[in-house]
PyMOL Python script that loads the backbone (N, CA, C, O; Angstrom):
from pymol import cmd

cmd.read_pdbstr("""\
ATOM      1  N   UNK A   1      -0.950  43.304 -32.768  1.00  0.00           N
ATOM      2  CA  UNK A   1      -0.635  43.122 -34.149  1.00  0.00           C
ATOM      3  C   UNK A   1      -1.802  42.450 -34.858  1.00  0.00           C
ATOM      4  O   UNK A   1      -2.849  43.076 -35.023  1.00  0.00           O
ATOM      5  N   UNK A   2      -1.630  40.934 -35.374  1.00  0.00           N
ATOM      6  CA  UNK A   2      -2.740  39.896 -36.222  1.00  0.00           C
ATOM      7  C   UNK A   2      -3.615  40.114 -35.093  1.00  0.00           C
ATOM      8  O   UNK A   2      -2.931  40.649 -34.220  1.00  0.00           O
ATOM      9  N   UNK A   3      -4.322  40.018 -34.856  1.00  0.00           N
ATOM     10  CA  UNK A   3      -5.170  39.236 -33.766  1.00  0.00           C
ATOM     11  C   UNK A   3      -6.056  38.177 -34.623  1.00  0.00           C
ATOM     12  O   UNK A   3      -6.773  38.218 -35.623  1.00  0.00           O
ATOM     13  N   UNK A   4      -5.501  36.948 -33.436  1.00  0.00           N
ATOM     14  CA  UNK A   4      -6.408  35.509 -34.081  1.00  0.00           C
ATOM     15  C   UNK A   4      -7.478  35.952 -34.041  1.00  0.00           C
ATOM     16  O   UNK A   4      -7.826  37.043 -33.590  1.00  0.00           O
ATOM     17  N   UNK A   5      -8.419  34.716 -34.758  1.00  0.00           N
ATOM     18  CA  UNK A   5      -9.827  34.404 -35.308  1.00  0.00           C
ATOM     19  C   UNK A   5     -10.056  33.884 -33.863  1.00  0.00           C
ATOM     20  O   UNK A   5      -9.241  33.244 -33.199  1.00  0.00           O
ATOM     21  N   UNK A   6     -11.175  34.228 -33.527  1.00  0.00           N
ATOM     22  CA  UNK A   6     -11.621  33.572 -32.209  1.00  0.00           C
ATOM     23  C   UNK A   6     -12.167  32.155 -32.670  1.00  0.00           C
ATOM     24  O   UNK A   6     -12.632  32.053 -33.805  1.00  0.00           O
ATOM     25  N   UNK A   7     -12.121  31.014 -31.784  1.00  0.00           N
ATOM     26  CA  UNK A   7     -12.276  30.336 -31.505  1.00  0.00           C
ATOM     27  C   UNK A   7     -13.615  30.634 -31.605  1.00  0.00           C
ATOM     28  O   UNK A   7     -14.045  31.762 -31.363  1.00  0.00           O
ATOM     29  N   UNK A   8     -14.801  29.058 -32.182  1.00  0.00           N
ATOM     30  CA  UNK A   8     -15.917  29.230 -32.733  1.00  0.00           C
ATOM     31  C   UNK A   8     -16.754  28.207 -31.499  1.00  0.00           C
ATOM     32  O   UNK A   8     -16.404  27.111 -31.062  1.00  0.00           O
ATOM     33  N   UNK A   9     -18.252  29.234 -31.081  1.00  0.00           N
ATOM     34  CA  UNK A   9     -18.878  28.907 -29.641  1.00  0.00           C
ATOM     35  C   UNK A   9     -19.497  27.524 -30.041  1.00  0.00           C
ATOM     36  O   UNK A   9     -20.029  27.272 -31.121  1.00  0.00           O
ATOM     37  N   UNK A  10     -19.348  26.751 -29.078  1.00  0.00           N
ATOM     38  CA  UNK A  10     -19.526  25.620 -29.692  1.00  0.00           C
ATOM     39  C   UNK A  10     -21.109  25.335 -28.551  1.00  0.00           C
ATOM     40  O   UNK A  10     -20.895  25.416 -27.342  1.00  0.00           O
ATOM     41  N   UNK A  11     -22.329  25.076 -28.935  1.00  0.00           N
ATOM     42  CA  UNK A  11     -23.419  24.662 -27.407  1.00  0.00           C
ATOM     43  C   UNK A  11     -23.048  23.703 -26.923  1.00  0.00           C
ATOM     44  O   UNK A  11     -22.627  22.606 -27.289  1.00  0.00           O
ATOM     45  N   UNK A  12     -23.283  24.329 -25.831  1.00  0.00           N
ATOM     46  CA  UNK A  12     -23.297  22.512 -24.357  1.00  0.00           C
ATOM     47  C   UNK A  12     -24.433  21.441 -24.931  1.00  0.00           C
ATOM     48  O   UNK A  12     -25.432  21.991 -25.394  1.00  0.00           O
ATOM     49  N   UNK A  13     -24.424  20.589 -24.950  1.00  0.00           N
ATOM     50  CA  UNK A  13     -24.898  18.898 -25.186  1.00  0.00           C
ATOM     51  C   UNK A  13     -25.507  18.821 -24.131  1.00  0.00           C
ATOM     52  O   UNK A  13     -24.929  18.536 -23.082  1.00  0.00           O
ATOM     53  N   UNK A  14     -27.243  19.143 -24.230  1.00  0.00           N
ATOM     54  CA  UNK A  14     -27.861  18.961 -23.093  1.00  0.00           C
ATOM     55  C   UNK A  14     -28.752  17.371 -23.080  1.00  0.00           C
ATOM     56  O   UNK A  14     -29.708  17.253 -23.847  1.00  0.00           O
ATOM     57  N   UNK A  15     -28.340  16.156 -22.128  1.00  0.00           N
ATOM     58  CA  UNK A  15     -28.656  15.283 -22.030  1.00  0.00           C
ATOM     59  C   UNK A  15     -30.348  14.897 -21.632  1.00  0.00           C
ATOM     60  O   UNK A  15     -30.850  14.883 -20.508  1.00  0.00           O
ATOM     61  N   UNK A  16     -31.039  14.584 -23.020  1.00  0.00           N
ATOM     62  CA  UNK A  16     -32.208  14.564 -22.617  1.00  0.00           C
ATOM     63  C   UNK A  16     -33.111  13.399 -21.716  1.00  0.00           C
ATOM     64  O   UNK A  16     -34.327  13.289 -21.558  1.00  0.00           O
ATOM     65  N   UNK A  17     -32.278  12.813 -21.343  1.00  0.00           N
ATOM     66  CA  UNK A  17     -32.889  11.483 -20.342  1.00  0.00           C
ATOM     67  C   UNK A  17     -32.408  11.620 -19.008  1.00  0.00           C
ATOM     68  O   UNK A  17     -31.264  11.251 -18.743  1.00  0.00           O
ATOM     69  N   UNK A  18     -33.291  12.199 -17.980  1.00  0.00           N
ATOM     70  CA  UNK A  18     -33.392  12.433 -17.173  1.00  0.00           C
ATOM     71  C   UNK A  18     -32.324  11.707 -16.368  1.00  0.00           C
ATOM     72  O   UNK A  18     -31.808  10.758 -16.959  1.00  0.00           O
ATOM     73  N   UNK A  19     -31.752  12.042 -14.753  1.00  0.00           N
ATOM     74  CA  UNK A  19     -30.856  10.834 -14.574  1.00  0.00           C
ATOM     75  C   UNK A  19     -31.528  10.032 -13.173  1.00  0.00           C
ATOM     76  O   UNK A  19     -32.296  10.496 -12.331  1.00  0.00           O
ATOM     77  N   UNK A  20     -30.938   8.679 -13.271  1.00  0.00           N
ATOM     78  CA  UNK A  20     -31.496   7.867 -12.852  1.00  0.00           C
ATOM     79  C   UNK A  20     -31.815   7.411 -11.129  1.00  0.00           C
ATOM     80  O   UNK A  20     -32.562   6.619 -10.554  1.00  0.00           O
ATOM     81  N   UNK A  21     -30.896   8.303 -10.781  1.00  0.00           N
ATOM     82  CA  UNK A  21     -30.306   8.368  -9.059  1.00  0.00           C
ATOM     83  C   UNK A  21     -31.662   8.419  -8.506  1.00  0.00           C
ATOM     84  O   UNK A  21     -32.556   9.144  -8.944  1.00  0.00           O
ATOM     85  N   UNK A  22     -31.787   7.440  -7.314  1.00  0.00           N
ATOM     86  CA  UNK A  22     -32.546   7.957  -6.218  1.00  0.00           C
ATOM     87  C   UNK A  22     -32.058   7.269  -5.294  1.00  0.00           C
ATOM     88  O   UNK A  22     -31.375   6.244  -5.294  1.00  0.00           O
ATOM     89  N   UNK A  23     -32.690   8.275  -4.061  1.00  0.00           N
ATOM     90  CA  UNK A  23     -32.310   7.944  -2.880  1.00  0.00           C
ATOM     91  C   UNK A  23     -32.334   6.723  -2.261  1.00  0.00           C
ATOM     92  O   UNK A  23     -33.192   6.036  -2.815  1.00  0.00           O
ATOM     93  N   UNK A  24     -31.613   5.930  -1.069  1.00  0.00           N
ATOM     94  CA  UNK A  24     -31.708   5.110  -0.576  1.00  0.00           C
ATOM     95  C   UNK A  24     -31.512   4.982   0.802  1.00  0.00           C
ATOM     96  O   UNK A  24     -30.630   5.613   1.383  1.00  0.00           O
ATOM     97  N   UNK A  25     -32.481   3.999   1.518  1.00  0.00           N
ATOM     98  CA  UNK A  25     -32.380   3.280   2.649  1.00  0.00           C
ATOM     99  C   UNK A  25     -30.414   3.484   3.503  1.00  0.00           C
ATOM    100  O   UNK A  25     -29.440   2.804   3.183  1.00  0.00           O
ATOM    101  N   UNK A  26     -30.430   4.072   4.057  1.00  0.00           N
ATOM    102  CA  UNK A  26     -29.289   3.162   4.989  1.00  0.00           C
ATOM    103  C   UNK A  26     -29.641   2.708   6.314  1.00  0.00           C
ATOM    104  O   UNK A  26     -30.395   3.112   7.200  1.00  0.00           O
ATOM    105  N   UNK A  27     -28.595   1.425   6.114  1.00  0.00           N
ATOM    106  CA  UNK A  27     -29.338   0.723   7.296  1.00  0.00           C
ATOM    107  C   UNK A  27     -28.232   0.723   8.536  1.00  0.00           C
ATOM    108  O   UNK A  27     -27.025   0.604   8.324  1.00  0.00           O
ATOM    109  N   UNK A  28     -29.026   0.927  10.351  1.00  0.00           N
ATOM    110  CA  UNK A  28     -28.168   1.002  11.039  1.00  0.00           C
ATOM    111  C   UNK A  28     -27.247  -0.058  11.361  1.00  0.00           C
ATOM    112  O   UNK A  28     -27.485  -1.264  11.425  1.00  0.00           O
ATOM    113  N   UNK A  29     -26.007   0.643  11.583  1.00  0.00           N
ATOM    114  CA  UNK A  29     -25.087  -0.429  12.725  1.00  0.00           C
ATOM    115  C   UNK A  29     -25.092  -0.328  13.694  1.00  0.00           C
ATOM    116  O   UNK A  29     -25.187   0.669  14.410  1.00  0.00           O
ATOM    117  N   UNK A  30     -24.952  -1.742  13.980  1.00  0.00           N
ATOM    118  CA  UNK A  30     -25.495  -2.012  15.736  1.00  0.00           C
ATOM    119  C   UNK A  30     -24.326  -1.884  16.402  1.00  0.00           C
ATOM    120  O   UNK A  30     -23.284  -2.075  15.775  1.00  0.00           O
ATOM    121  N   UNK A  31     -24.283  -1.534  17.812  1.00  0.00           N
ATOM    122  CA  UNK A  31     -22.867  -1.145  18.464  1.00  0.00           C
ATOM    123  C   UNK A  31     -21.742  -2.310  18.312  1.00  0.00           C
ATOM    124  O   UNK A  31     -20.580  -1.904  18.313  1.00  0.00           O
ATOM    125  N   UNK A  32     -21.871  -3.179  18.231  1.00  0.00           N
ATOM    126  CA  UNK A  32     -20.557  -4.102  18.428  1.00  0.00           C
ATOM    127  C   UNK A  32     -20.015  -4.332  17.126  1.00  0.00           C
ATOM    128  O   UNK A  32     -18.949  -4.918  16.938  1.00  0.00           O
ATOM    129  N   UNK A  33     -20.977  -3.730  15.950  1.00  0.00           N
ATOM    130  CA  UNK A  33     -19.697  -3.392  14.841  1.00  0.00           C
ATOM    131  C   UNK A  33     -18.949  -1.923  15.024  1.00  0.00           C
ATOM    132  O   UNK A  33     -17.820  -1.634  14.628  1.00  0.00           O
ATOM    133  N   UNK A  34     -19.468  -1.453  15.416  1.00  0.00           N
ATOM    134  CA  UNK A  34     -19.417   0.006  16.099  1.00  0.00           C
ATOM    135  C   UNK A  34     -18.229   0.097  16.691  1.00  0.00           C
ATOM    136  O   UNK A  34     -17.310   0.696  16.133  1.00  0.00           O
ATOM    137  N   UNK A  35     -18.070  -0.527  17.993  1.00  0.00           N
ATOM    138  CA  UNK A  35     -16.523  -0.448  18.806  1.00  0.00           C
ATOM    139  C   UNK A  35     -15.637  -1.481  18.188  1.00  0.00           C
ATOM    140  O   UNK A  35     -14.567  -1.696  18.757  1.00  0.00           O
ATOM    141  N   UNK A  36     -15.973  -2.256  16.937  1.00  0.00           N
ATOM    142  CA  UNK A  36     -14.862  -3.215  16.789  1.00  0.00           C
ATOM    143  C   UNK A  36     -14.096  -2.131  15.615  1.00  0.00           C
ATOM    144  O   UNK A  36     -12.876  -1.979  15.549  1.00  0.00           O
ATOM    145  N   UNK A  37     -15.187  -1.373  14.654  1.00  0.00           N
ATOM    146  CA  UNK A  37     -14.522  -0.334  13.888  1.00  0.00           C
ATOM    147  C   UNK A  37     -13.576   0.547  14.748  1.00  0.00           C
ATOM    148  O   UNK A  37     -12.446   0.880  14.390  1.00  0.00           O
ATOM    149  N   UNK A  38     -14.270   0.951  16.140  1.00  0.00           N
ATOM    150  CA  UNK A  38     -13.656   2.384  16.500  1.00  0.00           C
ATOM    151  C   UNK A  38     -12.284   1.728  17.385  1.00  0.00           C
ATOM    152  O   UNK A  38     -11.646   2.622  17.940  1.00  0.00           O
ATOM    153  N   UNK A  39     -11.838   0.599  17.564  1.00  0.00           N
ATOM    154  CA  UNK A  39     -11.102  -0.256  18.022  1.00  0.00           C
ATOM    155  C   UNK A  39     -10.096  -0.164  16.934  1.00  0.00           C
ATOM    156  O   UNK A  39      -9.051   0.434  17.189  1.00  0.00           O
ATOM    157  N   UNK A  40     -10.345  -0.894  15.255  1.00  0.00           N
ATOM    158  CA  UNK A  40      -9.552  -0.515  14.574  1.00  0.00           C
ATOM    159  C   UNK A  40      -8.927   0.724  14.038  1.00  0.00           C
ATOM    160  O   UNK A  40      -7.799   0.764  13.546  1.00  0.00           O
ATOM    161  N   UNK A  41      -9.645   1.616  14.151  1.00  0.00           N
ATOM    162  CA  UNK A  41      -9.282   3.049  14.104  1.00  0.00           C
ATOM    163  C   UNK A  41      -8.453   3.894  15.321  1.00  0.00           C
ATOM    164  O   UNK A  41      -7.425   4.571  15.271  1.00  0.00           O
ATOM    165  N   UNK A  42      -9.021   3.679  16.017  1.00  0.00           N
ATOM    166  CA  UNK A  42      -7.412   3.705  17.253  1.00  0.00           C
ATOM    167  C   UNK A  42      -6.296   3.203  16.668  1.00  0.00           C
ATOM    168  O   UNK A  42      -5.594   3.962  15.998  1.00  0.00           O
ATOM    169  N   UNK A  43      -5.966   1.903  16.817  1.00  0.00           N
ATOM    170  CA  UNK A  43      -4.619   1.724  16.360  1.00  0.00           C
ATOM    171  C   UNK A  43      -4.373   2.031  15.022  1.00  0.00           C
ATOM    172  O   UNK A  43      -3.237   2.483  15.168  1.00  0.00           O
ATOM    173  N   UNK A  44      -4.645   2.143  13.547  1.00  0.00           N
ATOM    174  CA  UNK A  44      -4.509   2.825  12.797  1.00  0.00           C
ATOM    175  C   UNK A  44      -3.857   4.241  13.355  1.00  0.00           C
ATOM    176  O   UNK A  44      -2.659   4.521  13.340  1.00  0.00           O
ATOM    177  N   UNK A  45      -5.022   5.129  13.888  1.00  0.00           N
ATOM    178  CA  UNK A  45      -4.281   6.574  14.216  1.00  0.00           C
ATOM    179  C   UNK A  45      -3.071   6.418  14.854  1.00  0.00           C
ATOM    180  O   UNK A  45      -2.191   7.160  14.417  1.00  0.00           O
ATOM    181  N   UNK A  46      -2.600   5.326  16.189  1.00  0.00           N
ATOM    182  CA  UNK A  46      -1.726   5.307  16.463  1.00  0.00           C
ATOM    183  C   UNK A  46      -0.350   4.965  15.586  1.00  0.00           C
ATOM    184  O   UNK A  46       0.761   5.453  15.794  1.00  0.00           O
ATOM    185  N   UNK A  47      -0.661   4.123  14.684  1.00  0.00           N
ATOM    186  CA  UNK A  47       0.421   3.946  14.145  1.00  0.00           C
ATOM    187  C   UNK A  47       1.280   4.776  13.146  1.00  0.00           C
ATOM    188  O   UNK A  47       2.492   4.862  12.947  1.00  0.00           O
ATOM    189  N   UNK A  48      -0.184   5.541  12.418  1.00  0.00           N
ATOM    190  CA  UNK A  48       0.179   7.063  11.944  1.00  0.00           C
ATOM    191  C   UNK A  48       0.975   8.148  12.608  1.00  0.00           C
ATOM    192  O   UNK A  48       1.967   8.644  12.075  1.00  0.00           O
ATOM    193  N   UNK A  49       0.487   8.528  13.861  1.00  0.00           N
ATOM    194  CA  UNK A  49       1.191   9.250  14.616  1.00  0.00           C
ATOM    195  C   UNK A  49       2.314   8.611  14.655  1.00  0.00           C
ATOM    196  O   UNK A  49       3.012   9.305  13.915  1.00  0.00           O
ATOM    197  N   UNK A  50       3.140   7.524  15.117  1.00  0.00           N
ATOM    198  CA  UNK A  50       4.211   7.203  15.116  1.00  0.00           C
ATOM    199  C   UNK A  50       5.201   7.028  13.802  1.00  0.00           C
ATOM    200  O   UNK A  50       6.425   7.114  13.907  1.00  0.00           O
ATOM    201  N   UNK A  51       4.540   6.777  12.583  1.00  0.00           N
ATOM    202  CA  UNK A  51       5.093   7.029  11.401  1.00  0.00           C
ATOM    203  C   UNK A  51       5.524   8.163  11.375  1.00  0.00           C
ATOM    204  O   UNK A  51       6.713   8.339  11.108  1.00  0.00           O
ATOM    205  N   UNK A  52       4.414   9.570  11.726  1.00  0.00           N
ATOM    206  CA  UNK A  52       4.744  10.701  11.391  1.00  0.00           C
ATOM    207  C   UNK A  52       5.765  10.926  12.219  1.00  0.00           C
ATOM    208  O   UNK A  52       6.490  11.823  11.789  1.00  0.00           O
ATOM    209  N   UNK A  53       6.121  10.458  13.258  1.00  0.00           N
ATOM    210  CA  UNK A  53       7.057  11.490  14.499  1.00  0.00           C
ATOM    211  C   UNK A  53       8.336  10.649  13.557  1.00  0.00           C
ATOM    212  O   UNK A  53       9.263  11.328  13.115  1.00  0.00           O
ATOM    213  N   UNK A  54       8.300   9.390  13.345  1.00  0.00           N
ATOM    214  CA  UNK A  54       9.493   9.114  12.606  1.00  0.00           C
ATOM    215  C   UNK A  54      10.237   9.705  11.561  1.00  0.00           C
ATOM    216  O   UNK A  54      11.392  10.129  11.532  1.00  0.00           O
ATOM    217  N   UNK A  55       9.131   9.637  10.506  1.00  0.00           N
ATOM    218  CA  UNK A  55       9.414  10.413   9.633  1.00  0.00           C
ATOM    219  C   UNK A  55       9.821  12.446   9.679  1.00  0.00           C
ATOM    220  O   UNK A  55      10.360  13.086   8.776  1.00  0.00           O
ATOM    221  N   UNK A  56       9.410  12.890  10.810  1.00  0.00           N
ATOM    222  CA  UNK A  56       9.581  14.218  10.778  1.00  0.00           C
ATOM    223  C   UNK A  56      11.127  14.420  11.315  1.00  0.00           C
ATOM    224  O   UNK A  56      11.960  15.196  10.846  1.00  0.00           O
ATOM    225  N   UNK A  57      11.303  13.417  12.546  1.00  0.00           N
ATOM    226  CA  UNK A  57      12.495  13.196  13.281  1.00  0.00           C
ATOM    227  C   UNK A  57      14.034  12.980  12.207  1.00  0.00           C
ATOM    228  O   UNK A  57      15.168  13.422  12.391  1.00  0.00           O
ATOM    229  N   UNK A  58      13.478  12.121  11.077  1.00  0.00           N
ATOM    230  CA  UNK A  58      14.433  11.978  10.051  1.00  0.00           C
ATOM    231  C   UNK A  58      14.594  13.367   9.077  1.00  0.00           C
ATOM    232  O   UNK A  58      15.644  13.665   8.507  1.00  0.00           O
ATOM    233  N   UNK A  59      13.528  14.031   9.020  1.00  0.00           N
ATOM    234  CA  UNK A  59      13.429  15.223   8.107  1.00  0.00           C
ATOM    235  C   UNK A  59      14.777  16.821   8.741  1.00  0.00           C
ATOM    236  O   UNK A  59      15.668  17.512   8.246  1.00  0.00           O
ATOM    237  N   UNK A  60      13.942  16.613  10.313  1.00  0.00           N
ATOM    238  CA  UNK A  60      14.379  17.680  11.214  1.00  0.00           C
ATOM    239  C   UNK A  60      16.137  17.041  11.285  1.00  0.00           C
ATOM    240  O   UNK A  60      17.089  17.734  11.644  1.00  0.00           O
ATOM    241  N   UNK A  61      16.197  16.031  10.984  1.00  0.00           N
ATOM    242  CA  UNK A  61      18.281  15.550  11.834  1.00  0.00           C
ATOM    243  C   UNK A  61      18.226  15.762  10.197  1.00  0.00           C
ATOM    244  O   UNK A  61      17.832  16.928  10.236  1.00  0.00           O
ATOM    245  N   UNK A  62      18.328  15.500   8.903  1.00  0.00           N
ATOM    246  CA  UNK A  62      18.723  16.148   8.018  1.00  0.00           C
ATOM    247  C   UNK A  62      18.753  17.684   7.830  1.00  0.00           C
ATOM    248  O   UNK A  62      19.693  18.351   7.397  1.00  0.00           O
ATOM    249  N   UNK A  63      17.688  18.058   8.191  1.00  0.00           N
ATOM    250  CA  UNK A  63      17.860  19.801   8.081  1.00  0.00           C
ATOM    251  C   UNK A  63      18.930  20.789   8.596  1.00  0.00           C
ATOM    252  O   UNK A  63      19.365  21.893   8.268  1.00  0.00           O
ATOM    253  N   UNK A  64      19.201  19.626   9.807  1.00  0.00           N
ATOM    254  CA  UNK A  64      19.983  20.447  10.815  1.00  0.00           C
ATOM    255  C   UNK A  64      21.240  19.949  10.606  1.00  0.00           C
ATOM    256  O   UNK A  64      22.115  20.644  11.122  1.00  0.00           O
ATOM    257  N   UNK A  65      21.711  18.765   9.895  1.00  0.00           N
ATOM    258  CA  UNK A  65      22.892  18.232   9.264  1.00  0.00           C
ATOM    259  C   UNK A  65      23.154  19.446   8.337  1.00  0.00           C
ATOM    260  O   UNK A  65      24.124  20.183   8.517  1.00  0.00           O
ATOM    261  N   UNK A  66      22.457  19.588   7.563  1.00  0.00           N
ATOM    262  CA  UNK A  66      22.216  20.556   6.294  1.00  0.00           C
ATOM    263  C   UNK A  66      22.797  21.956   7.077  1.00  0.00           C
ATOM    264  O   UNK A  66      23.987  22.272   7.102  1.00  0.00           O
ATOM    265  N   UNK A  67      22.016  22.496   7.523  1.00  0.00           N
ATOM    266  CA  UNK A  67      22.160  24.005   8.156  1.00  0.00           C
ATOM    267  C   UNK A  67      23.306  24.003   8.615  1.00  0.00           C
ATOM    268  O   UNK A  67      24.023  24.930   8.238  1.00  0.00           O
ATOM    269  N   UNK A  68      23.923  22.942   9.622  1.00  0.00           N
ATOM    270  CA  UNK A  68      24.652  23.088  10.686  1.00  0.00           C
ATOM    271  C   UNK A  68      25.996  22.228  10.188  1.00  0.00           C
ATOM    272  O   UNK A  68      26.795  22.329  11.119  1.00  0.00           O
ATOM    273  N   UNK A  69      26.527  21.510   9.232  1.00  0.00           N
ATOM    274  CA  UNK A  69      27.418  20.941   8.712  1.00  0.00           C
ATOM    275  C   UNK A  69      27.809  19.451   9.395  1.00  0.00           C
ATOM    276  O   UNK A  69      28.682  18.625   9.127  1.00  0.00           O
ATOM    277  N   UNK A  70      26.653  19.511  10.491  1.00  0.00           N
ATOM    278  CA  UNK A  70      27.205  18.048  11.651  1.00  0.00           C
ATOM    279  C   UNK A  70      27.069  16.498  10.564  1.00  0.00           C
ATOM    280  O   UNK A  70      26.600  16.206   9.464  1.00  0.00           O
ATOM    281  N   UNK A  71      27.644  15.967  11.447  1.00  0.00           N
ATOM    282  CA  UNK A  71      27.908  14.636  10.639  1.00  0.00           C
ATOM    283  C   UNK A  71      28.202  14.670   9.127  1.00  0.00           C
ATOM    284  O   UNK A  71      27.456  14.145   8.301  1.00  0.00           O
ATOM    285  N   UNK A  72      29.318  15.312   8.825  1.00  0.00           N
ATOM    286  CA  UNK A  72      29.558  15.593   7.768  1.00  0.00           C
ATOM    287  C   UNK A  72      28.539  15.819   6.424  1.00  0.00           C
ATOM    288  O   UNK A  72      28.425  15.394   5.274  1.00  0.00           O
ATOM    289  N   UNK A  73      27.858  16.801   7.373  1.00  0.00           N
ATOM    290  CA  UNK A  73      26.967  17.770   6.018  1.00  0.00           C
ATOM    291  C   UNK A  73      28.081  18.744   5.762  1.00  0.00           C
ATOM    292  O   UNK A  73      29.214  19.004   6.166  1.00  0.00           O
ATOM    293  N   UNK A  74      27.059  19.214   4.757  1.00  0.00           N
ATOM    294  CA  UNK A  74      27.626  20.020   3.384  1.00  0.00           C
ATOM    295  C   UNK A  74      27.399  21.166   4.182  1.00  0.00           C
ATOM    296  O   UNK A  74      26.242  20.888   4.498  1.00  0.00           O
ATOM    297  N   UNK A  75      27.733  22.784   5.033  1.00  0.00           N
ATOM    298  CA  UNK A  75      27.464  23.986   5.281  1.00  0.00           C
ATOM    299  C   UNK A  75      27.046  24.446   3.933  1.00  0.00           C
ATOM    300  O   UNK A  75      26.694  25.613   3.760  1.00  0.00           O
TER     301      UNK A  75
END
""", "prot")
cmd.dss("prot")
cmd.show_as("cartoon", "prot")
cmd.util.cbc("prot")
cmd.orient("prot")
C-alpha cells in the first residue's frame, strides 16, 4: 500500500584519537600459588557436582511425581 519514507542514513562517528591500549608484561606464578589455586578449585568443582546431582535428583522425583501421579501428583 503507503510505503514509509525510509529512514535517513545516518555516518558512523569515526573516533579520531587513536586508542590507547598496549600490551603488557605478565608476570609468572610460582608453583605454590599454583597448587594452593588448583587445591581450591577441586573442592569448588566438587561441591558443584554435588549441588548439581541434588538439584537434578529434585527435578527428576518431580517429573516423575508429575508423569506418574505418585505422591499425590496431579496425572
Amino acid at each position: 500500500m503507503h510505503d514509509p519514507e525510509p529512514l535517513p542514513y545516518v555516518q558512523p562517528h569515526i573516533d579520531p584519537t587513536p586508542s590507547l591500549a598496549t600490551p603488557m608484561e605478565i608476570e609468572p606464578i610460582d608453583a605454590e600459588e599454583r597448587a594452593k589455586a588448583a587445591g581450591r578449585r577441586g573442592t569448588q568443582d566438587l561441591g558443584l557436582l554435588l549441588l548439581r546431582i541434588v538439584i537434578g535428583a529434585i527435578f527428576i522425583g518431580h517429573g516423575l511425581q508429575k508423569a506418574f501421579g505418585w505422591l499425590a501428583g496431579r496425572a
